[in-house]
C-alpha positions, 0 to 999 in steps of 0.5 A: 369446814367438812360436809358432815358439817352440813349433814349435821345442819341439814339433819337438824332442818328435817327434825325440826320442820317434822317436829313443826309439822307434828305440832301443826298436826296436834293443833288441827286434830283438837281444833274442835276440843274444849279447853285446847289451847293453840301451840306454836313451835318457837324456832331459833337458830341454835348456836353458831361456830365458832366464838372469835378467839386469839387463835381462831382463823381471820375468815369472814363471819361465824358460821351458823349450825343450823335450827332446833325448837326451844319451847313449844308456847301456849298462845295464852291470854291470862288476862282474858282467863282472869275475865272469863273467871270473874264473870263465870262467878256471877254468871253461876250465882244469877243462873242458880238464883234464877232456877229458884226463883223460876221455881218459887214463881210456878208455886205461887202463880201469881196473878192467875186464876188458880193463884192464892189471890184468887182462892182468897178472893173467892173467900170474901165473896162467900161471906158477902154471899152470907151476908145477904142470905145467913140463913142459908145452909147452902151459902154456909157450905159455900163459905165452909169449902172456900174456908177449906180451899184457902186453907188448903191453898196456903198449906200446899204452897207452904209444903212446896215451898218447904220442899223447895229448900230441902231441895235447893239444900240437896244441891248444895251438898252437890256442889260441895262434892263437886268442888272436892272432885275438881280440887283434888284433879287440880291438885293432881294435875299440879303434881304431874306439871311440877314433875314435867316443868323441873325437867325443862319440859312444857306441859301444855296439854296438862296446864290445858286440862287443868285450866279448864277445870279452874274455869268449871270451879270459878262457877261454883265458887269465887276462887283466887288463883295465883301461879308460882315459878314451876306452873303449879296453881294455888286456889283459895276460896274464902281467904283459906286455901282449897288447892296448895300445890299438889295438897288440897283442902276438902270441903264437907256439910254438916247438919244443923237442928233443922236439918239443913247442910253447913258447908264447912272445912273437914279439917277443922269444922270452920265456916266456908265463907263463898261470896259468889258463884253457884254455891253461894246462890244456892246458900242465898236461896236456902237460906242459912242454917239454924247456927247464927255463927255459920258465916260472917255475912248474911244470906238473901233468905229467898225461900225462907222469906217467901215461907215467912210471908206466907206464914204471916199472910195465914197468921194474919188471917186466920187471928183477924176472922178468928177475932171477929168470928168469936164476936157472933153468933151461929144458928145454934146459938142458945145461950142466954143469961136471964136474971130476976133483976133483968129478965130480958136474957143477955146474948152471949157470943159462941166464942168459937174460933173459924180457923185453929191450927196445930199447936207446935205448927204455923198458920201456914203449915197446919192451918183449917177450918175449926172441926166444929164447924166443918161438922155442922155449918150452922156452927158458922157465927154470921149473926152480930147480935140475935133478937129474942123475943117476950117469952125469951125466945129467939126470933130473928136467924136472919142477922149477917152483920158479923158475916159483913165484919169479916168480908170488911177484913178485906178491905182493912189495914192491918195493925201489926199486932197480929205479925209486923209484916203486914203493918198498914196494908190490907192482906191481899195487898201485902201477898200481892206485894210479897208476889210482886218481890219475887216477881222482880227478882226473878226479872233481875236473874233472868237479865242478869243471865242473860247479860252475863251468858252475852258477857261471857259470850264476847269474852270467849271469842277473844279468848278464842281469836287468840288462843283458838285453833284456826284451820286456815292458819294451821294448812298454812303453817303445814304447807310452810313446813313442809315446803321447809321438810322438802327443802332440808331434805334437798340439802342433805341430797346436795351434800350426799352428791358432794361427798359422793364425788369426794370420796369416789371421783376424787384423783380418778382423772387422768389414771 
């Protein structure tokens, strides 16, 4: 076996140890970079010489011919991935249905001094107020601004609200444009590691860039992610593919009568169906649309829910004062009805309505006190029944008992023929109610984050004690390699000198 035999092992020790060296260095320089995940150089001893043949020389053993790296390995976990991913999906749903619902709780505010219940509260004690005093035109005005104020309360937290979802359907259009971006750099990526891996080679650094996407879109969406032979990724969101490959489908929002975005494929226009992450807890806030076939499943109606509540909570209580109110009689009541046969006049009720509101709107959208009133409060029908006297005239003003009816309302059981949502419960006990939902809902997301932010947490460090890069680990693996380098280059000296005495000292002795 000739020394050039041994240069060659020797040249291989150095380009593999430097290579080792190269890598260690590419470990430390992105120990702090998201997503990187740590490589290790697989060294193995490349083929020896030479095979055993019929011809070959009966010396002892097969020489070795030295080292060389046969793959540069991702130190991987996929089964931690697949984890990370699943909870990303619910961490991203909880985390949008708890900024909602943190949003929903400010407007309504609920219980405080400046909260919807309050104003109503003030309401009531304004016709008690009138009950003792009805003929009183500053009590009057007390219960005609209370009317306003409540009125005002319930319009400007329904317009919050409204604005609210217009708002939480904005994101959604977000979203959608993220899932597009994030799909067609996937895609992108596919294409270019396909392109490195037919070649033999590892894109480790790319399948590092492409797997931390996969983790930013499994918290927007719910994807399934499969793996073929060439290291591409497929993703399907809602049975139907969004990556395939270097091909991807794009996702787009259409508008409905009502304005709000259906999240569809460009393609063919058909439903996405999201089941969890960011986007779906966004739909679940929204609410759907107006087209019923939008989606196979049903969405949580959260605004939409607290918009109906409050649109019966101001049906219910506009149609039930309303109903009283029509029953009596105001300090302008003059209308009476006297006939020959009976020539003690009959009182007839003023009829007039104490909140209207605009016919093609709801309660809650355009609810008032009646113009009529706010124009003279006198107009306010505190009176049951009005007492005339001999010559026809009226001579009692001072009759509050209509005024008590309505203040009882406080107390009454609803019937749901005024809207079924408030059956059986008084109408401060049914916002309360409504109140208390939100509230416990808001304390599940806010758990719920905070359970899955742990989860997630704990997840990441395992995924880091594998797949992270470790300083301590890395100068030790530098200082092997190098301490090798050092030794390969020793060799290669060993052999020089031997070559050396061959070629120039060989034969010399004795000349």
């Amino acid at each position: 076996m000739s020394n050039f035999f041994s240069l060659e092992i020797g040249r291989r020790a150095i380009l593999t140890h430097q290579t080792a060296l190269s890598i260690t260095g590419h470990n430390i320089a992105n120990a702090d970079t998201p997503g990187y995940t740590r490589q290790v150089p697989e060294i193995v001893t490349t083929r020896p010489w030479h095979a055993p043949s019929l011809t070959a020389s009966g010396k002892a053993g097969q020489l070795g011919t030295g080292v060389d790296i046969a793959a540069i390995n991702r130190i991987r976990d996929e089964f931690i991935d697949a984890q990370i991913r699943h909870e990303n999906q619910a961490e991203g749903y909880w985390a949008a249905m708890q900024e909602t619902l943190s949003q929903i709780e400010v407007f309504i505010n609920e219980p405080s001094e400046s909260g919807l219940r309050t104003v109503m509260d003030m309401f009531w004690e304004s016709w008690q107020d009138l009950v003792a005093n009805p003929e009183s035109e500053a009590v009057r005005t007390v219960t005609l601004q209370r009317g306003m104020a409540l009125a005002d309360a319930i319009k400007y937290t329904y317009q919050q609200l409204t604005d609210l979802r217009l708002d939480v359907n904005s994101q959604i259009t977000v979203k959608v444009d993220e899932v597009n971006s994030l799909a067609l750099q996937i895609a992108d990526l596919n294409r270019q590691i396909m392109a490195i891996s037919v070649a033999g080679k590892q894109a480790n650094d790319l399948m590092d860039k492409r797997d931390l996407l996969i983790d930013q879109l499994s918290r927007i969406a719910d994807v399934t992610i499969k793996t073929d032979r060439y290291n591409m990724v497929s993703l399907q969101l809602g049975g139907s593919m969004l990556v395939d490959g270097g091909q991807w489908n794009q996702l787009a929002t259409i508008k409905d009568a009502n304005g709000m975005d259906m999240v569809v494929w460009k393609d063919n226009q058909v439903a996405v169906i999201v089941k969890n992450g960011e986007l779906r807890g966004l739909l679940d806030a929204r609410g759907k649309t107006s087209n019923s076939e939008e989606v196979s499943f049903a969405y949580k109606e959260i605004i939409p829910g607290m918009i109906d509540d409050l649109n019966a909570l101001a049906e219910t209580l506009a149609e039930r004062i309303n109903e009283v109110h029509k029953q009596g009689y105001s300090l302008n009541n003059k209308t009476s009805i006297a006939t020959p046969a009976n020539p003690s006049p009959v009182a007839v009720p003023d009829g007039t309505d104490f909140f209207v509101k605009e016919a093609s709107k709801s309660w809650a959208a355009s609810m008032q006190v009646n113009q009529i009133i706010q124009d003279d409060v006198k107009n306010i029908a505190a009176a049951a029944a009005p007492v005339w006297g001999e010559d026809g005239l009226r001579t009692n003003f001072g009759d509050g008992k209509n005024a008590l009816k309505i203040a009882q309302l406080k107390h009454d059981l609803n019937n749901p023929w005024v809207n079924p949502k408030v059956h059986n419960m008084t109408i401060d006990d049914f916002w309360r109610s409504a109140a208390a939902d939100i509230g416990v809902l808001s304390q599940e997301a806010q758990r719920m984050v905070l359970n899955q932010g742990e989860l997630l947490n704990e997840l990441e460090n395992k995924r880091q004690s594998v797949s992270g890069v470790s300083l301590d680990e890395e100068m030790i693996n530098m200082v092997k390699f190098q301490h090798a380098y050092n030794g390969a280059s020793r060799y290669i000296t060993a052999i020089d000198e031997a070559l050396d005495v061959v070629i120039n000292r060989m034969g010399l002795v004795g000349r």
